[in-house]
C-alpha positions in Angstrom: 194.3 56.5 295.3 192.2 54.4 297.3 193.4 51.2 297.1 190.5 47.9 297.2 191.3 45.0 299.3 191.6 41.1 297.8 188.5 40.9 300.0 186.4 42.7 298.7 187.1 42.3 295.3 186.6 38.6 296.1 182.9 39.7 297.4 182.3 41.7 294.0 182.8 38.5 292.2 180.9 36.3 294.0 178.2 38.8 294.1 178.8 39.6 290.2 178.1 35.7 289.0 175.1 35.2 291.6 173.3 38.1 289.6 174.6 36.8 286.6 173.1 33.4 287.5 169.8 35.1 288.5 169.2 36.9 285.1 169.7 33.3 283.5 167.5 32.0 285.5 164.8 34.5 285.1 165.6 34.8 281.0 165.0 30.4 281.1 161.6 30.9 283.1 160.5 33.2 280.5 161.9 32.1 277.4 161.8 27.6 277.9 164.8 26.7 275.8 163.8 24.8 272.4 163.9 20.8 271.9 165.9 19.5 269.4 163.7 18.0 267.0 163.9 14.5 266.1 166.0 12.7 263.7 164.8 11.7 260.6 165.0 8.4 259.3 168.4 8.1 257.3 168.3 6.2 254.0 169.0 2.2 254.1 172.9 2.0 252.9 172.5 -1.5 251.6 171.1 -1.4 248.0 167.3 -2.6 247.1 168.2 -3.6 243.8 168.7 -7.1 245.0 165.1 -7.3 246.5 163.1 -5.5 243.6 160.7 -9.2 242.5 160.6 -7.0 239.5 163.8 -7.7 238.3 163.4 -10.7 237.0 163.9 -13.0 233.3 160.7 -13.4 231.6 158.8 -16.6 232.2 159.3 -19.3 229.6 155.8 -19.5 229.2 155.4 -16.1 228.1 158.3 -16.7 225.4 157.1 -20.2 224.0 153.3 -18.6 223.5 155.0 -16.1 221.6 157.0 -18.2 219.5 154.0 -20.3 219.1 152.3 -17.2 217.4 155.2 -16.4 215.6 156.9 -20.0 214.4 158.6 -19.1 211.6 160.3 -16.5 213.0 163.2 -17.0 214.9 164.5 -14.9 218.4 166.0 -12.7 218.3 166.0 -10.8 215.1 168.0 -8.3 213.6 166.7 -5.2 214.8 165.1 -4.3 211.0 163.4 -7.3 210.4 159.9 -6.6 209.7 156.9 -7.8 210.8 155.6 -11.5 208.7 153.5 -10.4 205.8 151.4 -13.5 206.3 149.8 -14.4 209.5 148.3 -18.0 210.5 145.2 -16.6 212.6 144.3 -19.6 214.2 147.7 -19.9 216.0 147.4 -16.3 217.3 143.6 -17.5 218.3 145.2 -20.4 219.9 148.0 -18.1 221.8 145.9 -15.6 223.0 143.8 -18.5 224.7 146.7 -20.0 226.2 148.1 -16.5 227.3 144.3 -15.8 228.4 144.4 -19.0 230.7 147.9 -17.7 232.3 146.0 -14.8 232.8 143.6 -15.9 234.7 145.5 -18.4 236.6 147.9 -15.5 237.6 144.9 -12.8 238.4 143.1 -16.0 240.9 146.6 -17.0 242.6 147.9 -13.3 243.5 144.4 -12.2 245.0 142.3 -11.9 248.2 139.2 -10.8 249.2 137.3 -9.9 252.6 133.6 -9.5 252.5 131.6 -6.9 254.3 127.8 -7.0 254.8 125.9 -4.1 254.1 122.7 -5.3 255.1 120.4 -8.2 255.1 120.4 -8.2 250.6 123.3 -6.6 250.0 127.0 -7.0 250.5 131.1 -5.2 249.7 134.2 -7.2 248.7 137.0 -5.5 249.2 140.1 -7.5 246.8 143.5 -6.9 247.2 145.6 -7.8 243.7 149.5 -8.3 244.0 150.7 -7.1 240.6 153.2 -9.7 240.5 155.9 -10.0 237.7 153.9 -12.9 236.2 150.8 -10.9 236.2 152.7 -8.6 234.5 153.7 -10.7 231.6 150.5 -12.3 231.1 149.0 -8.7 230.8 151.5 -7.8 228.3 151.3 -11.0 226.2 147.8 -10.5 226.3 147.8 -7.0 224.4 151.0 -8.0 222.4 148.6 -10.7 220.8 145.8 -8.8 221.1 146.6 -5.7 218.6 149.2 -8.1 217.1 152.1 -6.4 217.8 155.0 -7.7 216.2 158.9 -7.2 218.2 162.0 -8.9 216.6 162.9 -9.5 220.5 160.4 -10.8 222.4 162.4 -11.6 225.4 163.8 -7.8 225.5 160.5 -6.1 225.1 159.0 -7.8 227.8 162.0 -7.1 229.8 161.9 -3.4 229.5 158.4 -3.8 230.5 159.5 -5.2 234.0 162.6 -3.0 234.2 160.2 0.6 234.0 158.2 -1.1 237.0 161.1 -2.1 238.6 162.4 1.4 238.4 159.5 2.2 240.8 161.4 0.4 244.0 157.7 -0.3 245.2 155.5 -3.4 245.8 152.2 -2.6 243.9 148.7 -3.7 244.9 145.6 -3.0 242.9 142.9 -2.6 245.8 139.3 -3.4 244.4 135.9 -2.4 246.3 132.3 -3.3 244.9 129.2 -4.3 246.4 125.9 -6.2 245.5 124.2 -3.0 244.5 126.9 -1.3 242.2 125.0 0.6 240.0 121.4 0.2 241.5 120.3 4.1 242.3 117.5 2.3 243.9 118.9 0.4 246.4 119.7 1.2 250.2 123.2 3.4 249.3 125.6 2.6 252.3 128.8 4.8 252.8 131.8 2.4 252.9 135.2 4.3 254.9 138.7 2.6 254.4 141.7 4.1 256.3 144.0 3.3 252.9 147.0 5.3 254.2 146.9 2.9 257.6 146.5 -0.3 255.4 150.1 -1.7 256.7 151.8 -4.4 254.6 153.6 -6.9 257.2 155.8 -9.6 257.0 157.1 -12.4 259.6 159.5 -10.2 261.8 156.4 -8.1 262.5 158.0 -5.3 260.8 154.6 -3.3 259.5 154.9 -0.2 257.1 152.3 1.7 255.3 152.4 2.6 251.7 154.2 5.1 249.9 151.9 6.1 247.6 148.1 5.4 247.5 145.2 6.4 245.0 143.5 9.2 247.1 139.7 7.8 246.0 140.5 4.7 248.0 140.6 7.1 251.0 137.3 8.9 250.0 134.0 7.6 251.6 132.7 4.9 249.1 128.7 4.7 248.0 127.5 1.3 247.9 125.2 2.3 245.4 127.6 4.0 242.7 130.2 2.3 241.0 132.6 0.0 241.9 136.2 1.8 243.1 139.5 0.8 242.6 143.0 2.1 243.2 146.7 1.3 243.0 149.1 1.3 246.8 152.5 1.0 246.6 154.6 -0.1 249.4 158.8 0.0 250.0 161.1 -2.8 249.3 162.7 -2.0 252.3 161.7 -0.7 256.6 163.6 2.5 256.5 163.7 2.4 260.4 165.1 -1.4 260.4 166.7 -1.0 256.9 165.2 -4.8 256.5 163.9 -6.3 253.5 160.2 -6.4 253.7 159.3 -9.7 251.4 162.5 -11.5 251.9 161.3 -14.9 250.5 163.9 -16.7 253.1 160.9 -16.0 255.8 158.3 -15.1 254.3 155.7 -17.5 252.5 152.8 -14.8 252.7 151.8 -11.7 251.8 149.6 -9.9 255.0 147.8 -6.3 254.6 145.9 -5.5 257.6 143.1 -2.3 258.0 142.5 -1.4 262.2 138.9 -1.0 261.2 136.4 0.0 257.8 133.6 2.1 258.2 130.2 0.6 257.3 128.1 4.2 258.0 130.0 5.7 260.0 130.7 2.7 262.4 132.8 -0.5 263.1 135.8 -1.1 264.6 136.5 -4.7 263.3 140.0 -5.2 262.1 140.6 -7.4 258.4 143.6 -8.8 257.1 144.0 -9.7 253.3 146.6 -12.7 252.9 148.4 -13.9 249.7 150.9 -17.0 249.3 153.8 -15.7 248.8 156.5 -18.6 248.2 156.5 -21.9 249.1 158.2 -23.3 252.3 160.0 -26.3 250.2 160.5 -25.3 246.7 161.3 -27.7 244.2 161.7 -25.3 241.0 159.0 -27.6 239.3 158.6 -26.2 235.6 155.1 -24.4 235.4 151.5 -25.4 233.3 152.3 -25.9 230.0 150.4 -23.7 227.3 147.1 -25.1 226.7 146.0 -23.4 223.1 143.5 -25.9 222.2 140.3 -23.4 222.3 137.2 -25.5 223.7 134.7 -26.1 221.2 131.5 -23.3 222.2 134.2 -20.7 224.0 133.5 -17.2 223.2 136.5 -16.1 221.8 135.2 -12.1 222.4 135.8 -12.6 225.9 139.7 -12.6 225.2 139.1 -9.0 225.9 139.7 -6.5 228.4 136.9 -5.2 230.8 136.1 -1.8 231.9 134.8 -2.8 235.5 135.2 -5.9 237.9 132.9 -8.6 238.3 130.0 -8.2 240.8 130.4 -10.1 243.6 127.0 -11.4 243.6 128.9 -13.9 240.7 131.1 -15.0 244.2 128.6 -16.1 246.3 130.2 -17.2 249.9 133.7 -16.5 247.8 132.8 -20.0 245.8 135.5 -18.5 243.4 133.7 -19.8 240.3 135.4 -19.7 236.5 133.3 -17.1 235.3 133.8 -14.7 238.2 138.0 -15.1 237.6 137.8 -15.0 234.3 136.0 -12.0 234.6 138.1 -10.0 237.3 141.0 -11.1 235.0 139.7 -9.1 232.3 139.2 -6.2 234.5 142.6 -6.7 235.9 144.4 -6.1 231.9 141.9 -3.6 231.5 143.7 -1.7 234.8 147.3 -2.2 234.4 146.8 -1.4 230.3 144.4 1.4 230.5 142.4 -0.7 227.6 139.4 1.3 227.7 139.9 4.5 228.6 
């Protein structure tokens, strides 16, 4: 048998991984080999439970109107107490217009609005509505008093109220548009574009993140000449990329939303920014208002109500902010967050 040198079995090799090479090479210019794909963001380790504003005690206030409704009745109760046979209707009067001012006072202090005009007679005003955990409780004081509904643990109730918000792990903002001509089929109807899903919720380390969950209608292009719109966003505790808290109070004293631009027909590329005070730089834990149930003499006690739609802002001229126009979006405000007449 023939026998084959070291040489050329060294050649045969050599020549064996050059062609081997080759075919890869040709195989890679053919077939380009796929990119990994990107991470996704992992879940924040540290737990949000700490920075959910929802879980807080109920106010004081909240407690002491209640009482004030209820005197004879001490809190708690045992759990099959029932509710008083006899009622004293003017102190219920007189705690649903204390809870009514708290209302108010709460719907005014946790809202901001930006104005758009339309056209030379007509304007939008777009209001952004934290619904803060006092907002909360003067909602649900409101309708407690309102059907009077009777618990034998005040202080519980309204704290299982917070806790099935809380649950949520979201910041939620009731976003509010109506114009001058709301309802006028007569008018000049102008199409109104927000970019919801872009409406970023910042805080003071620049961190910016857009909501988790939105009311598609916000999104929709909005008539000026239909009726008002109005919508719930809901934004994380926490910046999944930075794993930061978004509203740490430490740093931040307001609340900033911002918009790139809104669409007045099709056009505009003007930015706006809603702003909300948030928590005060020095804070001295001063007690808040005491209740005021002392109804004014002439006050309409039907307005202690809830109200289908919000105020037009023609009642706001230059954002004047007048009583009428608060108490009014207040109303509207219950009427969201309870569903009170639908």
């Amino acid at each position: 048998m023939k026998r084959v040198s070291s040489n050329s079995k060294n050649k045969l090799i050599v020549f064996g991984g050059i062609l081997i090479l080759t075919i890869i090479s040709g195989l890679s210019g053919c077939a380009p080999i796929p990119t990994p794909l990107p991470e996704r963001p992992k879940p924040c380790e540290q737990s949000s439970a700490k920075m959910n504003i929802y879980k807080i005690p109920s106010e004081s206030w909240a407690e002491k109107i209640f009482q004030y409704a209820f005197p004879a009745l001490p809190t708690p109760l045992p759990p099959e107490t029932a509710a008083p046979a006899q009622l004293d209707d003017l102190k219920i009067l007189e705690a649903r217009y204390a809870t009514f001012q708290y209302l108010i006072k709460e719907t005014k202090r946790w809202s901001d609005s930006e104005t758009i005009k339309l056209d030379d007679s007509s304007e939008a005003q777009i209001t952004v509505t934290f619904i803060s955990p006092e907002l909360i409780q003067a909602v649900y004081l409101s309708q407690v008093l309102k059907y009077r509904f009777f618990t034998s643990d005040f202080p519980t109730q309204i704290q299982e109220v917070l806790n099935s918000i809380s649950a949520r792990d979201e910041l939620l903002f009731l976003v509010t548009v109506t114009t001058t001509n709301n309802g006028n089929p007569n008018s000049i109807s102008h199409t109104i574009d927000i970019p919801i899903s872009k409406m970023k919720l910042n805080n003071s380390e620049d961190l910016a993140v857009e909501p988790n969950h939105d009311d598609h209608n916000l999104e929709q292009p909005i008539h000026s000449s239909l009726e008002p719109v109005f919508g719930y966003l809901a934004y994380p505790l926490l910046s999944n990329n930075e794993c930061k808290w978004i509203l740490d109070p430490k740093f931040n004293t307001n609340i900033v939303l911002t918009v790139p631009n809104i669409l007045m027909d099709g056009a505009g590329d003007t930015p706006y920014t809603w702003t909300i005070p948030y928590t005060p730089l020095v804070n001295g834990n001063i007690p808040s208002d005491a209740p005021v149930y002392a109804v004014p003499p002439g006050f309409d006690t039907n307005l202690i109500s809830t109200l289908a739609v919000p105020p037009n802002p023609a009642m706001n001229p230059n954002g004047t902010n007048p009583p009428s126009y608060w108490q009014d979006f207040a109303r509207y405000v219950w009427n969201q967050v309870t569903l009170g007449n639908y």
